[in-house]
N, C-alpha and C positions, 0 to 999 in steps of 0.2 A: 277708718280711723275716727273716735271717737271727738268731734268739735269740744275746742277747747274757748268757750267763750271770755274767760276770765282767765289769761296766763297766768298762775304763778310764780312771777319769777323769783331766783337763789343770785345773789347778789356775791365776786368774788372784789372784795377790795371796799374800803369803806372813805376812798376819797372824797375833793371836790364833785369828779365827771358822774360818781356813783351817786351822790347826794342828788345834785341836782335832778339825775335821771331819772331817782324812786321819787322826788317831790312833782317832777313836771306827769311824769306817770300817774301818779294817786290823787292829783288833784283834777287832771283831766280824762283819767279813761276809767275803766271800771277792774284792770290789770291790777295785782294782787303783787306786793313785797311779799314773801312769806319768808323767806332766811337768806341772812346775810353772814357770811365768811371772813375772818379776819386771821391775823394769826396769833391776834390777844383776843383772849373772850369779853374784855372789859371794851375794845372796841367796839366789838361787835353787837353786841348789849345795848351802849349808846344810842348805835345806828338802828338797831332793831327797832329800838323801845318805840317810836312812834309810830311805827307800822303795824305794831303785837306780832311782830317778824320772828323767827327761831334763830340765836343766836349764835354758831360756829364757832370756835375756839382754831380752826382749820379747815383750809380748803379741800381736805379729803373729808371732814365731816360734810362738809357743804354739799361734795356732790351728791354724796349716798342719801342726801334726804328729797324728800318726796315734793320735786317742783317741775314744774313740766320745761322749765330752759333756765340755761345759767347766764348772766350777762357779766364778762369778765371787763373789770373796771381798773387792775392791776396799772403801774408803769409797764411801759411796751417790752421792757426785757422780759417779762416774766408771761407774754400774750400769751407764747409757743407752750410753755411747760403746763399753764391754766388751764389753757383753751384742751389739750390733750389729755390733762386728767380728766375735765368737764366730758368727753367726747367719750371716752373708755369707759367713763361710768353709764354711758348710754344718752347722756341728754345733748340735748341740741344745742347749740352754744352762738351768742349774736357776741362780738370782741371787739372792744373801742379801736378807734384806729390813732397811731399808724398798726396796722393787722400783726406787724412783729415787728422784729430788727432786720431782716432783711428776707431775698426770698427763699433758701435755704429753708426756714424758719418755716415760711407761712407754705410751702410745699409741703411740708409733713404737720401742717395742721390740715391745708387741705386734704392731702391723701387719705389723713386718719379718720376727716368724715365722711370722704366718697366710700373708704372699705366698709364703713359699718352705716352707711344711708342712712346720715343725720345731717339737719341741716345747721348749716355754718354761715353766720352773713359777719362781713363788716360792718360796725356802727360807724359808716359815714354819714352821720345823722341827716347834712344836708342834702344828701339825694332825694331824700325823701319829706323835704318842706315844699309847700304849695309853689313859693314862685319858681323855685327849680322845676316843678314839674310845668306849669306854665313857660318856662322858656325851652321844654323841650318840645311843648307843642305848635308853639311859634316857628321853631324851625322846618320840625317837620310838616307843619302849613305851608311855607315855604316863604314866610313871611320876609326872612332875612335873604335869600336868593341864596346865594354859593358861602359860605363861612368865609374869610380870610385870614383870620385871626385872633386869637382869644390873648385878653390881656385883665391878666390878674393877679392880685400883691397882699401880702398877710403879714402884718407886722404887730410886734404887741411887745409892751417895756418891761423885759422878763429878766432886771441884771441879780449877779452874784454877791451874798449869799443867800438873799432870800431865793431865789427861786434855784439851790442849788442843784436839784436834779437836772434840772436843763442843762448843767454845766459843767457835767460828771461823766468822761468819757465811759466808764462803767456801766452807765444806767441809761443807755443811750441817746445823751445828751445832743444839744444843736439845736437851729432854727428847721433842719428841715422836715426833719420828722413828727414832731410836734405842729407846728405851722404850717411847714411848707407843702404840707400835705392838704391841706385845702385848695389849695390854687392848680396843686398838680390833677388833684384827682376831679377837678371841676373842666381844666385843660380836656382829660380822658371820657369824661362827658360829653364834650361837645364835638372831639374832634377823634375821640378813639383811640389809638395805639402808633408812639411816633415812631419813624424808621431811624431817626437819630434825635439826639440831647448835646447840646453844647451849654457849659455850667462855671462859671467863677464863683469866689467867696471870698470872706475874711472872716478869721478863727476867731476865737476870744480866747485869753492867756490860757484857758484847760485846754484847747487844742480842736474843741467841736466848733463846728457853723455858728455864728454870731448873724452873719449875712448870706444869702446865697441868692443869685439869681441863674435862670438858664432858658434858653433858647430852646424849644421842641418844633422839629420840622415833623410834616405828616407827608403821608403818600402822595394826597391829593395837592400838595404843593403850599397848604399852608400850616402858618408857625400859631406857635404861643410862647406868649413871653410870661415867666414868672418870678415872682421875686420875695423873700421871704426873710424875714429878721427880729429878733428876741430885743435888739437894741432900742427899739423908739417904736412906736406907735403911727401906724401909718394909715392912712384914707381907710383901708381893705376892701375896697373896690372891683369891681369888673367890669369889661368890656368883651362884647360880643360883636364882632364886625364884618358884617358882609355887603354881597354887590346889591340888594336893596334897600337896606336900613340896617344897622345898629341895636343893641340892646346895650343900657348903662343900668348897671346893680350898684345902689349906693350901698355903704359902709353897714356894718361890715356884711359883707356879701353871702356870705355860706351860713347866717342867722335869718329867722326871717326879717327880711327888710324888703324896702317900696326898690321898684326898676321902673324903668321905661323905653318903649318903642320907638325909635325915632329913624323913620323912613325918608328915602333920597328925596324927597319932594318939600322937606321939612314937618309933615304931619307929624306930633308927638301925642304918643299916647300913653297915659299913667296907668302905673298899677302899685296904688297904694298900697302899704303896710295894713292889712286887716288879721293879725292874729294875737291870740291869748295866747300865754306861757310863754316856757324859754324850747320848745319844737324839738327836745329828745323825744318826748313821745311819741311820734311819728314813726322813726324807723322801729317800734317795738309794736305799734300797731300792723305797721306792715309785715313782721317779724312774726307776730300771732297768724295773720293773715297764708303766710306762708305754712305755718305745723299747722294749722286745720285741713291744709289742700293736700299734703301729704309731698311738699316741697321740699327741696334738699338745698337751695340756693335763690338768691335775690337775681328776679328778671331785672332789677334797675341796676344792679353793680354784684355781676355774677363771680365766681370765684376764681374765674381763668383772667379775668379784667383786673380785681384784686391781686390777682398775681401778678399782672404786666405793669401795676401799678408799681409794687415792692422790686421788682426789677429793675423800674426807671431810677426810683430814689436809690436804686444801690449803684448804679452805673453813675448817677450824679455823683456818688459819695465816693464812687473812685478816682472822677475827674477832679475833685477838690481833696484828694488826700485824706478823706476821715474814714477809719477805719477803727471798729471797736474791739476792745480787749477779749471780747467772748469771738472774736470771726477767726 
């Protein structure tokens, strides 16, 4: 396969997550916007124009032009249907998270890119920021001894009607898929795939998660506690806890921000905040890094993880009664 030093990425959706991504992109790597997708060409025009991007009037124009990965920026209803055009038209497709609406969904994205050996990742952007990967090598130093428990909360003040899609059983509204998907898929990080979920809520008057918290047991006998709300603004913090020392990720956790070490003997050890940008770049670095090697999936959050992920939030969303119109 011929190296692609300069991705050109085809952009589908011209939101906030899309903006910030082509701006944190173009100012720190040498990755290429080259067309962007909308389903008004005046959109899309907009968003082009500062890139000298090719402008889309529609997502089937998008795919058929000439980029080497599409990054679908879509709301999550629309992941499944994007992410499978993007796939059929032959390109490799990286898909904001949550990866869809449930795992139905993200099964027949996966399937559609293992039959045609294209690679498919989650944009769960924080896998792929320094201190995350700094806390994965703490552990497996063996720094923290045994895990016992991850504690981690995402809150952010998202009420209705401004932020009305949160809040629109339709468009698959709620705290937990928008938010609460940092804390779960940060839980699956560090502790893997649980054998059980116990989960509460409270609705807001459309009927989705306002609040949710829940309980994850694992094999090895420890929990994670997590907790996730559109209502207020919360710490968004973590805790990492084991039988020798602790790790504390201050606010908000899954951005890059400073943590620190702090071992049973009381020795703390910092690890400041040293980064430029807002850290989308990262997963599309890695993202390049993988279609050069002739990869079909992310060794830090592989597609069968991604899947046990969309299974846990669907099991939560059965224990709290929310169920969407398209299930």
């Amino acid at each position: 396969m011929k190296p692609r030093p300069n991705i050109r990425w085809g952009i589908i959706g011209t939101g906030g997550i899309a903006r910030t991504f082509a701006k944190d992109l173009t100012e720190f790597t040498d990755h290429q916007i080259a067309a962007v997708g909308s389903r008004t060409r005046e959109k899309a025009e907009t968003f082009a124009r500062p890139y000298s991007a090719h402008a889309c009037a529609s997502y089937e124009e998008l795919v058929a032009t000439d980029v080497d990965a599409i990054y679908v920026a879509t709301p999550h209803t629309l992941h499944a249907s994007n992410t499978i055009l993007a796939l059929e038209a032959g390109k490799p497709v990286l898909v904001e998270k949550p990866f869809a609406i449930n795992a139905i969904e993200a099964k027949a994205m996966i399937d559609c890119a293992r039959s045609r050996n294209l690679l498919l990742m989650e944009a769960m952007w924080s896998r792929y920021l320094p201190h995350y990967k700094k806390i994965r090598e703490l552990i497996a130093d063996g720094e923290l001894g045994e895990v016992i428990e991850v504690i981690a909360e995402h809150g952010q003040p998202l009420p209705y009607p401004k932020y009305l899609r949160l809040h629109e059983p339709e468009l698959g509204g709620g705290a937990l898929l928008d938010l609460g998907i940092y804390p779960l898929s940060f839980a699956f990080m560090i502790l893997g795939n649980p054998e059980s979920v116990k989960a509460v809520s409270r609705p807001t008057a459309s009927g989705v998660d306002a609040t949710t918290s829940a309980v994850l047991k694992f094999a090895q006998g420890s929990q994670a506690l997590i907790n996730t709300t559109l209502e207020v603004k919360t710490p968004c913090t973590a805790v990492i806890i084991g039988t020798k020392a602790r790790i504390e990720i201050d606010g908000d956790f899954y951005t890059p921000t400073s943590m620190r070490l702090i071992r049973s003997d009381k020795t703390i050890i910092e690890f400041p905040r040293k980064y430029e940008g807002h850290g989308l770049r990262e997963q599309a670095l890695y993202f390049g890094e993988l279609l050069n090697n002739g990869k079909t999936e992310s060794d830090l959050l592989g597609l069968n993880e991604t899947l046990a992920i969309m299974s846990c939030m669907d099991e939560i969303r059965s224990q709290i009664g929310l169920k969407y119109p398209s299930e």
